[in-house]
N, C-alpha and C positions, 0 to 999 in steps of 0.2 A: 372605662370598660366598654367594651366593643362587640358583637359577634368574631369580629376575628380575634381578638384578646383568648377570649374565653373558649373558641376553638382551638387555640394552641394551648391553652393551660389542659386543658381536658389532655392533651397527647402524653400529659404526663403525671395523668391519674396512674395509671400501672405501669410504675417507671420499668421495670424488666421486659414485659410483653413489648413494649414501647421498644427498647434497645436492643432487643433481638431483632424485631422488624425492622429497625434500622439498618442492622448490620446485616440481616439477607439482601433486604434492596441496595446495600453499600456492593455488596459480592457479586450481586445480578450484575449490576453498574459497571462493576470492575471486568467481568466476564465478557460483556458486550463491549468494551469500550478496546479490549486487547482482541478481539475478534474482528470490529471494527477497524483496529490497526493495521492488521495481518492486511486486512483486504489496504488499501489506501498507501499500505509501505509496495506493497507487492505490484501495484499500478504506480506507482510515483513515477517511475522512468517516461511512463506513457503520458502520464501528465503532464512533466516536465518536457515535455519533448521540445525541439526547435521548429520554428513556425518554420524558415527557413533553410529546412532542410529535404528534401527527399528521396526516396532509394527507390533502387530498382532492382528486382531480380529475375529469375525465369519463370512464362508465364503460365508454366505448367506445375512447380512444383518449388520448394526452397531446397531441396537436395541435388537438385539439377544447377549444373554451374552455367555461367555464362564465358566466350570467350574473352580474352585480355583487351584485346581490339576495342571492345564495347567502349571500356573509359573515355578514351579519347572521341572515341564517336559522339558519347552524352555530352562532352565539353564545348561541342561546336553546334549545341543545341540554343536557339536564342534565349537567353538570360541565366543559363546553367553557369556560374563560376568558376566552378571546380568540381572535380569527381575523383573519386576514391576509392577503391578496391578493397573487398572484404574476403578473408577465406577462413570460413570455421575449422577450426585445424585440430579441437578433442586431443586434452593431454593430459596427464595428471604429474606430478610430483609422486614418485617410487616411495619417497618417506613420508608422503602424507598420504595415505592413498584413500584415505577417506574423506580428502576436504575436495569439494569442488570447488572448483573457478573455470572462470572462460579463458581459451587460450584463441587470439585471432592474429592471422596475418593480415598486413597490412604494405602500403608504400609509406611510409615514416611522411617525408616533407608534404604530400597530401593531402594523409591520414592528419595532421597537425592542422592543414590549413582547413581543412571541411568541420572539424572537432576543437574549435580555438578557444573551446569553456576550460580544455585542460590546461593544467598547468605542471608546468616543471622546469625547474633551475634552468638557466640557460647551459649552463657547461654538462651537465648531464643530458639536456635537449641535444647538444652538439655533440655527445658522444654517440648516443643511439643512434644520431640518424649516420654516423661514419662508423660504426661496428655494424658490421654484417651478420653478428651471431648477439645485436645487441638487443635486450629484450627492454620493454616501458612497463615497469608493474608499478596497480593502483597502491594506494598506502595502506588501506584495509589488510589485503590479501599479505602485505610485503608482512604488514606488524602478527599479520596469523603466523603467518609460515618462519616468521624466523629472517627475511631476506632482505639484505643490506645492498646500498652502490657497490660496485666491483666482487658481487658471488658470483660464482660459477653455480648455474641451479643443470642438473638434466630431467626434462620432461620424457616421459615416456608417451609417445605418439597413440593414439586408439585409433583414428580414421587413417591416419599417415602413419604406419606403423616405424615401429623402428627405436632408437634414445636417441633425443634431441638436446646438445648443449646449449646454452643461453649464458648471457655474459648481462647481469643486471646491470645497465648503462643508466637507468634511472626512476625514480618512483614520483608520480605523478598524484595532484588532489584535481578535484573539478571545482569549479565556480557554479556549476551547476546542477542539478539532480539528472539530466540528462543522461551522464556516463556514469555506468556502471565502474568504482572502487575497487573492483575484485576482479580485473583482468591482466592478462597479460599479454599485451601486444610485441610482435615480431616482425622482424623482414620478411614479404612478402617473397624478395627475392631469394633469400634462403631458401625458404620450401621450393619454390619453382625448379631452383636448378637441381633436388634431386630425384625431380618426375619425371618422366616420360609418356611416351604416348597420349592418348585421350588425356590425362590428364596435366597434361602440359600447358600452359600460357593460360590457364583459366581459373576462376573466380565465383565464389558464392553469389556476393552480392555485389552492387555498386551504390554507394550515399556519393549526393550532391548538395553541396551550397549553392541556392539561389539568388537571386540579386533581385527579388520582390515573391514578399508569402504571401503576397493577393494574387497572384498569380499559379500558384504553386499547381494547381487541377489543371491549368491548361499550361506549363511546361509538362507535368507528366503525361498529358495527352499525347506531345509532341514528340516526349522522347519514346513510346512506345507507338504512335506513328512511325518512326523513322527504322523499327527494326520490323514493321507488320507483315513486309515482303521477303524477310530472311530467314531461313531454317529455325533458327532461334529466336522467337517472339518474348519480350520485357512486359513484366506487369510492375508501373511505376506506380506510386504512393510516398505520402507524407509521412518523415519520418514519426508522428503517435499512432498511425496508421501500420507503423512499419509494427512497433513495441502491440499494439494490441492484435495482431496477427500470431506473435508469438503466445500474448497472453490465451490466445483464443486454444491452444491447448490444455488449457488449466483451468477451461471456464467454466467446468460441472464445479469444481476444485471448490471454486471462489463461490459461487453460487450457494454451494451447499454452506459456507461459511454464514454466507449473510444471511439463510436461514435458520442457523441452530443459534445465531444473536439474537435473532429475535424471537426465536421459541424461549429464550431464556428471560426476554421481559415478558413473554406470557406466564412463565413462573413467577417471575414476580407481581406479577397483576392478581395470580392467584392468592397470594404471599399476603399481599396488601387489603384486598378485599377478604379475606377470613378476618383480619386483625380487627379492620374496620366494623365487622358483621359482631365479631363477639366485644366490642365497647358498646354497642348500638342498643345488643342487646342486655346488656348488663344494664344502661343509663336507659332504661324503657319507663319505666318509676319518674327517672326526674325531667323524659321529653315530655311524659302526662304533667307535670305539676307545671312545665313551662306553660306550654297550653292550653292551662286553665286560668295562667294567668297574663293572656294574652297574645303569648308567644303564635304566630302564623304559623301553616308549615312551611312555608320556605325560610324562614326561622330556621328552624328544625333541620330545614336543608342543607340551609351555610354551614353548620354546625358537622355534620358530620361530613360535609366535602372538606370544610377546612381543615379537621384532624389529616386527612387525609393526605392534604397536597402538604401539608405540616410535614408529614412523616416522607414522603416522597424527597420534598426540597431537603431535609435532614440525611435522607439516603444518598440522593445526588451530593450532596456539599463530602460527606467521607469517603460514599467511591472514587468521585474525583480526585481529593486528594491522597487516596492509597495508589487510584490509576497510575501518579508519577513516578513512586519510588518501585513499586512489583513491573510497571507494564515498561516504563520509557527506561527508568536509570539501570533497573535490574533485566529484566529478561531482555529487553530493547539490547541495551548492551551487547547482551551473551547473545542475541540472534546476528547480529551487524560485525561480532568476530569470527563467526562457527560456520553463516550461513548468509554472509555478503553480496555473494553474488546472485542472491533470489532478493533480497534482504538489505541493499545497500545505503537505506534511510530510513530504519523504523521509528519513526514518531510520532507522536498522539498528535493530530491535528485539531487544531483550534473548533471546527466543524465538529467534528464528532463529543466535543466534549459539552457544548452547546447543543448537542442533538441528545448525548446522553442527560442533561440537567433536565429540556423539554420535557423527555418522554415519561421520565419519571413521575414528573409533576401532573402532566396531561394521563397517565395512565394512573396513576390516584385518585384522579376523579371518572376514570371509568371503574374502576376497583369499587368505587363507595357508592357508585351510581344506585345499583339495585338494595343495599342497606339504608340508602339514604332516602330513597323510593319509601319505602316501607316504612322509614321513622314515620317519616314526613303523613303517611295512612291510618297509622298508628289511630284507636279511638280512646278520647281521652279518659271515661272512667276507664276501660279496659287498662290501659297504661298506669292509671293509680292504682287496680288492683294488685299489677304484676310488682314480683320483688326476685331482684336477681335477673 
């Protein structure tokens, strides 16, 4: 028998009091650890991004396009590989009109070589890129919607107004978190040939595959060099660079997130210290009889931080495992079919669930701090006076 023995037997003098505190700090846990996710599924693209990639768009604005011309310009930029054309093109599906997805044009043979984490069948790769009306949907999006090789889907156009036919040539997975599941890519030349005017031969953005990511700040130097003399000036950046400009719209969003996480282990720190404060006080009688019979207070002390982290590590061990089946298999799930394209890898990361075990434990001993202060002050006839 030990100080720590005897601190955990004590956690289950009042077995009820006991397992309800458990099962608040298991929920606090659980609460924080799916708030946690949200943030970390919602940046995964950014994090994942390719070292070896960089975009460029217009240096005033992302609504502003650039000309066609550009491409080929960035190509003969020294170390730029390949470049690729991008055009936000806002469409929905008439029968789903509540599901979003990204709909982009692109140049197919490109778009393949700058993006070569996707994948898909080769005879399906060979259809799309020789269908002119052939669309590349992720398999997320295809398994929502319903959409098979060889459907005819029509998008209804929001920026490009109009119905648009698409002829499913193929459904693509990625190797890597990089691309977004939940899109649907088109012939660039499609769209093109039914604009005119200003908006003829031009383009959202431009991604480039580099041929060295140590270099990647001064190719984009270079390639926004090369347009600083023309009507139209590029602000080039690395593609996580690219993903967290996007994210930089949603940043009160995510902010406030990671705020109300952790107001919620402040409830449970308040959660935990009440519990802790009323055993303290009930076992006041038996911290006097310890130390009269030699017990120290820091004695005294271990005793009531160990209930503490006792109950904490007990809380973390159930949140964690209720986090798998409610956060990752269940709503995880239903978020990654309803809401992919915000959403295209909701998973509990390894980090967070080691951050939620920490904190639990590390905040039971702030919880017990000021109870266990005060055991530890306790005077010891006073302490054999008191009962209860």
């Amino acid at each position: 028998m030990n100080l720590g023995t005897l601190a955990v037997k004590n956690v289950l003098r009042n077995k009820t009091r006991t397992i309800m505190t458990v099962v608040a700090v298991a929920v606090a846990l659980v609460a924080f650890i799916l708030l946690q996710t949200v943030l970390t599924a919602w940046t995964a693209a950014a994090d994942a991004a390719a070292k070896d990639r960089i975009a460029s768009r217009h240096k005033v604005s992302w609504v502003m396009s650039l000309p066609l011309k550009y491409v080929s310009d960035i190509e003969q930029v020294p170390g730029v590989q390949k470049a690729a054309p991008f055009v936000w093109f806002g469409g929905k599906d008439p029968n789903h009109e509540d599901e979003f997805f990204a709909t982009i044009a692109v140049d197919p043979p490109k778009f393949l070589e700058v993006y070569d984490e996707i994948q898909v069948e080769p005879a399906e790769r060979e259809e799309w890129l020789q269908n002119r009306r052939g669309a590349l949907v992720g398999d997320v999006i295809a398994k929502k919607l319903g959409w098979k090789v060889g459907d005819k889907v029509t998008i209804v156009g929001q920026i490009y107004g109009g119905d648009w036919e698409f002829h499913v040539s193929g459904i693509y997975t990625a190797k890597r978190r990089s691309v977004d599941r939940s899109t649907l890519w088109f012939h660039w030349d499609y769209l093109n040939e039914s604009l005119s005017g200003r908006r003829k031969d031009q383009v959202g953005w431009i991604v480039a595959r580099i041929d060295d990511p140590g270099r990647s700040a001064e190719i984009s130097k270079a390639i926004d060099a090369k347009f600083e003399e023309r009507d139209i000036q590029t602000l080039t950046m690395s593609e996580r660079a690219l993903q967290t400009s996007f994210l930089g719209m949603v940043s009160a969003v995510l902010k406030a997130l990671n705020v109300v996480s952790f107001v919620i282990l402040l409830i449970m720190v308040l959660i935990l210290g009440n519990t802790v404060a009323m055993g303290v006080r009930e076992r006041t009688n038996e911290y006097g009889v310890l130390r009269a019979i030699g017990f120290m207070p820091k004695h005294i002390v271990a005793f009531v931080l160990g209930e503490a982290v006792t109950i904490g590590a007990l809380g973390a061990i159930v949140g964690i495992a209720l986090s798998y089946p409610m956060v990752e298999r269940g709503l995880g799930r239903f978020i990654e079919e309803n809401m992919g394209s915000y959403f295209p890898y909701f998973r509990i990361a390894p980090s967070t669930l080691v951050t939620a075990a920490v904190l639990a434990m590390a905040l039971g001993l702030v919880a017990a701090a000021i109870p266990a202060f005060r055991a530890s002050k306790l005077d010891v006839v006073d302490s054999l006076r008191r009962v209860g």
